[in-house]
N, C-alpha and C positions, 0 to 999 in steps of 0.2 A: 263156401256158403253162398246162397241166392242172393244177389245184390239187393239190397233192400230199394223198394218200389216206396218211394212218396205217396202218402194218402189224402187222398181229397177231405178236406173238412165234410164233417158230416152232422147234417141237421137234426139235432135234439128233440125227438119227438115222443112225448112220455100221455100218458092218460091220464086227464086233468081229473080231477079229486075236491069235493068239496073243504074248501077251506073254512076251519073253526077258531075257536078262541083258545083250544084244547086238543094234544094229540087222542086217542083213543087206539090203543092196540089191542087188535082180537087174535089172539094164537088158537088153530087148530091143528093136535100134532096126534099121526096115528102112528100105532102100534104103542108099544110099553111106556106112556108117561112118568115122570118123574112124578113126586107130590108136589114141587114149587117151581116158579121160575123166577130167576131174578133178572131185575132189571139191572143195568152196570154204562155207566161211563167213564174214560180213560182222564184223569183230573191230577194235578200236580204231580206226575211221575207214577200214579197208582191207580188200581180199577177200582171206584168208589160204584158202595153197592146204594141205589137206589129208592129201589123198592121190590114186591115181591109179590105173588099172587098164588094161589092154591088151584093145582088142577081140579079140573068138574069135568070128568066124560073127556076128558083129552085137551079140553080148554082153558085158555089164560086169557086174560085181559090187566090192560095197564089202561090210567090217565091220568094227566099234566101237560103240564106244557113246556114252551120251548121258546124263548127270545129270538135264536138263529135255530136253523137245522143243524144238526149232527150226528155223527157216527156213534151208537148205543151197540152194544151187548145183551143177549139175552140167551144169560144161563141156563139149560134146561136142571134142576138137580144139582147134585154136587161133580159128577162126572165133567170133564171135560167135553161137554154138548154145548154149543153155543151158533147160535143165529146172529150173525152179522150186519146191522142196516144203519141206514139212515130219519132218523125219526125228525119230522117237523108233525106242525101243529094241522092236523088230519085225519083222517079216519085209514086207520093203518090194518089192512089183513096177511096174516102170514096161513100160510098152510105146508106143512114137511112131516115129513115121516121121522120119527125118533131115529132111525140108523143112517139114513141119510139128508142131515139139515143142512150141507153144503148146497140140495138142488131145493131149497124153500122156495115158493112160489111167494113174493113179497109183494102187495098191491098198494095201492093208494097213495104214495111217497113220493113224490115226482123226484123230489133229490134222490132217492132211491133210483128210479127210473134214468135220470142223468149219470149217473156214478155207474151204472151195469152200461149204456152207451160208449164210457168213457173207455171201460177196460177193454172194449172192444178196439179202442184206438193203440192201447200199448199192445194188445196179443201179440201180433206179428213177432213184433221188438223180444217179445218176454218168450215166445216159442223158439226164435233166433237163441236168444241167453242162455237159456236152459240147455241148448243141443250142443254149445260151445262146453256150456258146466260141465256136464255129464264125461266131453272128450279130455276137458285138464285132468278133470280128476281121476281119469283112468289112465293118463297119458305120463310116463315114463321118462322120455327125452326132454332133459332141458330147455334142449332150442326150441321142440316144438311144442312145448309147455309158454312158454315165455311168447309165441307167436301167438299161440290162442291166448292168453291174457293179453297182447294189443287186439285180438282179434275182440274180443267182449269187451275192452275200455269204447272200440269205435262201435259197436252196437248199441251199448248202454249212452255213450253222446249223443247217438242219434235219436234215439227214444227219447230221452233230456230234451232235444230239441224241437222234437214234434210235441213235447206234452207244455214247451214254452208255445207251441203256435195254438195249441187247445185251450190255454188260459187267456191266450189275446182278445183268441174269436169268443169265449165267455167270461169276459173279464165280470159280467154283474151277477153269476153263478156265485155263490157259496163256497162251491167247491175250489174254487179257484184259489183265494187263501187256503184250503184244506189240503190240498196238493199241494201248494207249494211251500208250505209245513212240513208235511209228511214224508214229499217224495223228493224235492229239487232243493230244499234250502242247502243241503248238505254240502252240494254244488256249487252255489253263486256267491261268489265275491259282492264285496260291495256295490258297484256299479250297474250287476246285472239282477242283485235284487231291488236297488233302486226303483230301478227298470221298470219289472213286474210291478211292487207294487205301485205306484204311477197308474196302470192301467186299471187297477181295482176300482168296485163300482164307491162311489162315497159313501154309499149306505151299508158297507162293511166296516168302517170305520173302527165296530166295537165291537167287531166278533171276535173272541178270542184267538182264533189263530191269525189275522189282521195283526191285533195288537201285537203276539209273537212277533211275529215277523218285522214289526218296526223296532221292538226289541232286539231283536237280531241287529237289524241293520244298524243300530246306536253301537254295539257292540263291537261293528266291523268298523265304524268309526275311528272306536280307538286303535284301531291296529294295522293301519295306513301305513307304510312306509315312510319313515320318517318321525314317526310320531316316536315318544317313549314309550320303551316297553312297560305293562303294567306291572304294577310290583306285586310280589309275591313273599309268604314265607313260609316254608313246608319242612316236615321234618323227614330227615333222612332215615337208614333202616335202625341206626342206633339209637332216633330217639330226638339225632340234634336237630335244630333249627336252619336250614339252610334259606338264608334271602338271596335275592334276585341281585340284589347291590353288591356281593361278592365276588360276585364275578366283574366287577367294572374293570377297565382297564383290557379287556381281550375280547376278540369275537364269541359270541357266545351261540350254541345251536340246542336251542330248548327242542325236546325231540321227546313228543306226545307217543307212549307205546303202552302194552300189555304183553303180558306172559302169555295170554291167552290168544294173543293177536298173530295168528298164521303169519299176512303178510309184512307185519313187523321185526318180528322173529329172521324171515327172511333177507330185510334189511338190512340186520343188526352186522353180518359181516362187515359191507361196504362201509359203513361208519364206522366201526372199530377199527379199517384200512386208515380212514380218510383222520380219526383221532391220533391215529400211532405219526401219522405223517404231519400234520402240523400241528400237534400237542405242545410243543416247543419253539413256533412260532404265534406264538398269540391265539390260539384259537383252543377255544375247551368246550364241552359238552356239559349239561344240565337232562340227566332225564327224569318225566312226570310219566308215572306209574298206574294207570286207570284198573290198575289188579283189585280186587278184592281179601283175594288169597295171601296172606305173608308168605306162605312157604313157598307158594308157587313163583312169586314173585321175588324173593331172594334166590330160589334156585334158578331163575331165567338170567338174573343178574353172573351170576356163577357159570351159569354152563356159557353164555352165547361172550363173556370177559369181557364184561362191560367195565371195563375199566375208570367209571368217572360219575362223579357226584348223582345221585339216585334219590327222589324223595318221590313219596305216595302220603295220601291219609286213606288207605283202603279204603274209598267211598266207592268205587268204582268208575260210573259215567257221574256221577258227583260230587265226584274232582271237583272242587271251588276253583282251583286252579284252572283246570280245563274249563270251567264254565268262563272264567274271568277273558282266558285268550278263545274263546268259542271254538271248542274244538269238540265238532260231533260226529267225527269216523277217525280213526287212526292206522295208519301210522300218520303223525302230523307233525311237523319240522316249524321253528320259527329262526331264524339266525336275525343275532342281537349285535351289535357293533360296540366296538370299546366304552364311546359315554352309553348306552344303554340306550340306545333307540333304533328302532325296525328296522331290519337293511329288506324280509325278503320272507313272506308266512306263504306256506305250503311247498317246502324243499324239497325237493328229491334226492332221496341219496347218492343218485347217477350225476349231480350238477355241483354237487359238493366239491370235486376235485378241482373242478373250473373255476367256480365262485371263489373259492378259497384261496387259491392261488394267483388270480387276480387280485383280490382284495387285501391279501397280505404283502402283495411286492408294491402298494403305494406307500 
């Protein structure tokens, strides 16, 4: 691959837009209109629908307002047709062809106009990722299967990295908590979300994705090294009650997975190595289930012999459990030490032999 070239900050320059008390959105969309458009925002885990409007000659209009800017949806119909933006409180024009609303021409929106600036800073990175995709997944050999996935972990860090230097240099952007919501929380440990938000403008203080994010960060609080692991109690697949206090007494490795999770699945040998080897030295496994599926999720358990204690409440990503130890990608590893307090959250199955082996010959 072409060494990636560092990019100069680039200056945000969008066409200023008279600001109102009220957004106002005018859609003009040709070829075959639907009858309605709805409006839609992404709100406690669900797309809440809005409001709605009746095409006239190809046209829709929305208004209301808006406290901050944010990311809206605009349904055309019931098909999956949907316009993408950013709405604040402004005089908003869209114009796109019903067959192709990926090329809508969006005006009036300066957040709009910063957010289209922005993706021009990840393209590079995101054209890099995709030609890596494309090679794993057609690619055959192990080895070099395994070098393109470091080869995209060091693409994807970098990208991560430039898009921490794009929130620096616009820390009193909007988008800045919106991004690193959306794209980087997944990423940052305690310290380095600190970090970011530290640099946030004051006057975000009570934008909702703000508040997330200190959210977050209370949450990584708890789960410091050292601290007690959070308690827990979850039913296993017959039904029983498995608590966290069961396990006292031995090393414990909570290990965040799904039936449905490719690279968990993948995992799942080296920890069934790494279980068979010191199962009888102190050390036993706990796994949290983010399946939906019973069946599926009993037959993963089955096929990959997962040999040890198993509990789900089919919620899926909401696992209470998963939320309680923050865990929003998996595979995710926490190892718990005899009294029950954090030795080590985000394990890797490759370190498990080492860790373990050190920590049971004290």
């Amino acid at each position: 691959m072409n060494k990636l070239i560092p990019l100069l900050l680039i200056a945000l320059v969008s066409c200023s837009s008279p600001k109102t008390k009220e957004f106002q959105i005018h859609g003009k969309i040709a070829g075959k209109a639907p009858s309605k458009a709805y409006l839609q925002v992404y709100e406690n885990g669900t797309m809440q629908v809005l409001d709605s409007s009746t095409f006239t000659k190809g046209d829709f209009r929305f208004t209301g307002s808006v406290d901050f800017p944010d990311n809206y949806i605009i349904q055309l119909g019931q098909e999956r047709n949907y316009i993408n933006l950013f709405v604040e409180n402004s005089k908003i024009n869209i114009t796109a062809h019903i067959d192709s609303l990926d090329k809508a021409v969006i005006t009036g929106s300066e957040t709009q106009d910063e957010w289209m600036a922005y993706q021009k800073v990840k393209e590079p990175y995101e054209t890099q990722l995709g030609e890596v995709y494309q090679l794993f997944k057609t690619e055959t050999n192990a080895i070099i299967k395994a070098e393109l996935e470091q080869q995209y972990d060091s693409i994807d860090a970098a990208k991560n990295n430039r898009i921490k230097e794009w929130i620096n240099a616009n820390s009193a952007s909007v988008l800045a908590p919106y991004i690193i919501r959306r794209e980087l929380v997944y990423y940052l440990e305690m310290d380095e979300l600190e970090a970011l938000l530290n640099v946030i403008s004051p006057e975000l203080v009570q934008y909702k994705y703000t508040k997330e994010l200190h959210e977050r960060l209370e949450t990584l609080r708890t789960l410091q090294t050292g601290k007690p692991a959070p308690a827990f109690t979850q039913n296993n697949p017959d039904g029983k009650p498995i608590n966290l206090s069961d396990f006292k007494g031995k090393y414990l490795l909570i290990d965040f997975w799904a039936s449905w999770c490719g690279p968990c699945r993948r995992a799942n040998p080296t920890i069934v190595a790494m279980h068979n080897k010191y199962k009888n030295k102190g050390f036993t496994i706990l796994g949290v289930s983010m399946d939906k599926d019973r069946e599926k999720w009993l037959q993963a358990i089955e096929d990959d012999k997962l040999n040890w204690s198993q509990v789900s409440d089919l919620g899926g990503w909401n696992n209470p459990v998963g939320k309680l130890y923050g865990v929003n990608s998996i595979p995710h590893a926490i190892l718990i030490d005899p009294d029950g307090n954090i030795v080590k959250r985000g394990v890797h199955p490759s370190e498990l032999d080492e860790l373990l082996g050190t920590l049971l010959k004290k």
